[in-house]
C-alpha positions as CSV (number, residue, x, y, z in Angstrom):
1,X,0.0,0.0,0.0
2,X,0.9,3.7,-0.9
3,X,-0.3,6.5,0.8
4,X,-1.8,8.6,-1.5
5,X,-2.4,12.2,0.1
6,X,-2.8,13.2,3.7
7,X,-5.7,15.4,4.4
8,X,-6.2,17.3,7.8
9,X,-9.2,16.8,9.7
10,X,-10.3,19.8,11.4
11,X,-12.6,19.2,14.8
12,X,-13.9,22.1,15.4
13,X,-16.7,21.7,18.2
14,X,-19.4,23.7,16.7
15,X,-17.8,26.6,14.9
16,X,-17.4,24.7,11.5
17,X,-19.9,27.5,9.8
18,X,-17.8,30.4,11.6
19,X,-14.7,28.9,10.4
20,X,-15.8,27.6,6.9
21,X,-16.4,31.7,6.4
22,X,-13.5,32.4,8.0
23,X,-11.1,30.6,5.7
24,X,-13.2,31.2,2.4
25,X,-12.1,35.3,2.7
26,X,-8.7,34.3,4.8
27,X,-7.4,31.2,2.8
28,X,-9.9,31.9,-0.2
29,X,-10.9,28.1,0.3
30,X,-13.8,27.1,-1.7
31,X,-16.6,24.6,-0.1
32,X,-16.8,21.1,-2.0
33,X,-19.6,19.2,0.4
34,X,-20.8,20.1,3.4
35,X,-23.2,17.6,5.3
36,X,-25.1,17.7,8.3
37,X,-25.5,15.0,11.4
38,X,-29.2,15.5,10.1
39,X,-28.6,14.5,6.3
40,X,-27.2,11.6,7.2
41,X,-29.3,10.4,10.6
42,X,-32.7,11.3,10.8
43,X,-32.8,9.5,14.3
44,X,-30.3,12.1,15.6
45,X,-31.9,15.0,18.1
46,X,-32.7,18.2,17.3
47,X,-30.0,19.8,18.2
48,X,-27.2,18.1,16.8
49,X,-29.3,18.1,13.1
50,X,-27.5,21.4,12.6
51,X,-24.1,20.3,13.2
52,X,-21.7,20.3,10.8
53,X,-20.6,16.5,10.3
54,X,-18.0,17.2,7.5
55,X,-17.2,19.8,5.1
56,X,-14.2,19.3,2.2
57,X,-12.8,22.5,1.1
58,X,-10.4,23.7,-1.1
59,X,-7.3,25.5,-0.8
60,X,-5.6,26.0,-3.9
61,X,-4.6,22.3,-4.7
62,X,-4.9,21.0,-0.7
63,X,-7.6,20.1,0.8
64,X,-9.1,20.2,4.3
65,X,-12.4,18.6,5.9
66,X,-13.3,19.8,8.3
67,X,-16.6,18.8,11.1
68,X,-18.4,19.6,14.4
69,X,-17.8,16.5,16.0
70,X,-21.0,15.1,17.7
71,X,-22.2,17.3,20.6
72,X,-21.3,15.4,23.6
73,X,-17.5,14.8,21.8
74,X,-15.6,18.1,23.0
75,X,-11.8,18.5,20.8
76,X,-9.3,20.3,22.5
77,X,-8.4,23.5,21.6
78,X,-5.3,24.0,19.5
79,X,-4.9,20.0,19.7
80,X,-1.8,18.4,18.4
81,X,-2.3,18.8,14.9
82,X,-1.2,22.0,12.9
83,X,-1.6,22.8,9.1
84,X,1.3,23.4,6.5
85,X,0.7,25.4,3.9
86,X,3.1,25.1,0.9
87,X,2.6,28.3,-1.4
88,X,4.2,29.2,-4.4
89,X,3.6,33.1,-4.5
90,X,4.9,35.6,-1.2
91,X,2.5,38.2,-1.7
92,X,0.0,35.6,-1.6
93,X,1.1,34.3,1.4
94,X,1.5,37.8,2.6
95,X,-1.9,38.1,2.2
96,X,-3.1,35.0,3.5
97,X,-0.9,35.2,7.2
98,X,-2.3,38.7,7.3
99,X,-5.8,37.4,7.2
100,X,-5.2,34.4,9.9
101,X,-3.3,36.7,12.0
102,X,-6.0,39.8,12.1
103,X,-8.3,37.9,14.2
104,X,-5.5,35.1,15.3
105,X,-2.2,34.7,17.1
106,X,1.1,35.0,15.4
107,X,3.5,32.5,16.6
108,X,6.2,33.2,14.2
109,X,6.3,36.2,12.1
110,X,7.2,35.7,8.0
111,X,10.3,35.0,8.3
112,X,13.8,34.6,5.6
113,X,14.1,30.5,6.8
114,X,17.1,28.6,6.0
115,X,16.4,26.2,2.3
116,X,15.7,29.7,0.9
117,X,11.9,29.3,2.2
118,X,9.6,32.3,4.2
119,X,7.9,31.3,6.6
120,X,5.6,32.0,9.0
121,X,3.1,30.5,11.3
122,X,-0.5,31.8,13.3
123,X,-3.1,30.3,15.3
124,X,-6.6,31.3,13.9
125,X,-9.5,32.3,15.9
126,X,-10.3,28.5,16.0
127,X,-7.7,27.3,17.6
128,X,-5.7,25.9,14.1
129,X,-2.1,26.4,13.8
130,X,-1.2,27.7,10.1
131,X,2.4,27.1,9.1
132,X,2.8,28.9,6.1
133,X,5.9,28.6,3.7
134,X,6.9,29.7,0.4
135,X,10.0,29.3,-2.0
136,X,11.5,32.4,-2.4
137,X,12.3,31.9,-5.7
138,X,9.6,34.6,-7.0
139,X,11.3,37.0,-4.6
């Protein structure tokens, strides 16, 4: 077996819709599905119908899914898992860390990294770590 692609899963406890919004004007993501705990379970209560159960967007050629988790299934914040972002145009990615960062946290401000790379990495309103990097070949 071959791994094929890696995909991050995004648990966001609730704030899928807030984020999905977030990252179409931040990461300029586009939405491929989006379903709801209620699309797929009619037995499911009333509240959790709403609830995003997964969403696949995408960023440029990446892609992310991203989910609500069911209701009584709390992620932690910031978890373990962070984002890499491999961009091929600094002003885009200029753009795009200014975005996460506005409402976010910057961890590491854009940055000349060694292997001739910027880079740069924020924690967005969601508690997502974006590691953003670009060649700086277009420099």
């Amino acid at each position: 077996m071959t791994i094929q692609a890696t995909t991050p899963y995004l648990n966001l406890s609730g704030n899928t819709e807030r984020a999905i919004e977030f990252y179409r004007s931040s990461l300029r993501a586009d939405v491929e599905t989006l379903v709801r705990f209620g699309d797929m379970d009619d037995s499911c209560s009333a509240r959790e119908r709403h609830r995003v159960m997964y969403a696949t967007l995408r960023v440029g050629n990446a892609r992310l899914i991203a989910g609500d988790g069911p209701e009584d299934c709390a992620a932690a914040r910031g978890g373990v898992v962070s984002v890499a972002l491999e961009l091929d145009d600094p002003d885009e990615m200029r753009r795009m860390f200014a975005a996460l960062a506005a409402s976010g946290t910057v961890t590491e401000a854009i940055v000349h990294a060694p292997l001739g790379t910027l880079f740069g990495s924020v924690i967005d309103p969601f508690g997502v770590c974006w590691m953003l990097n670009c060649s700086k070949r277009k420099l």
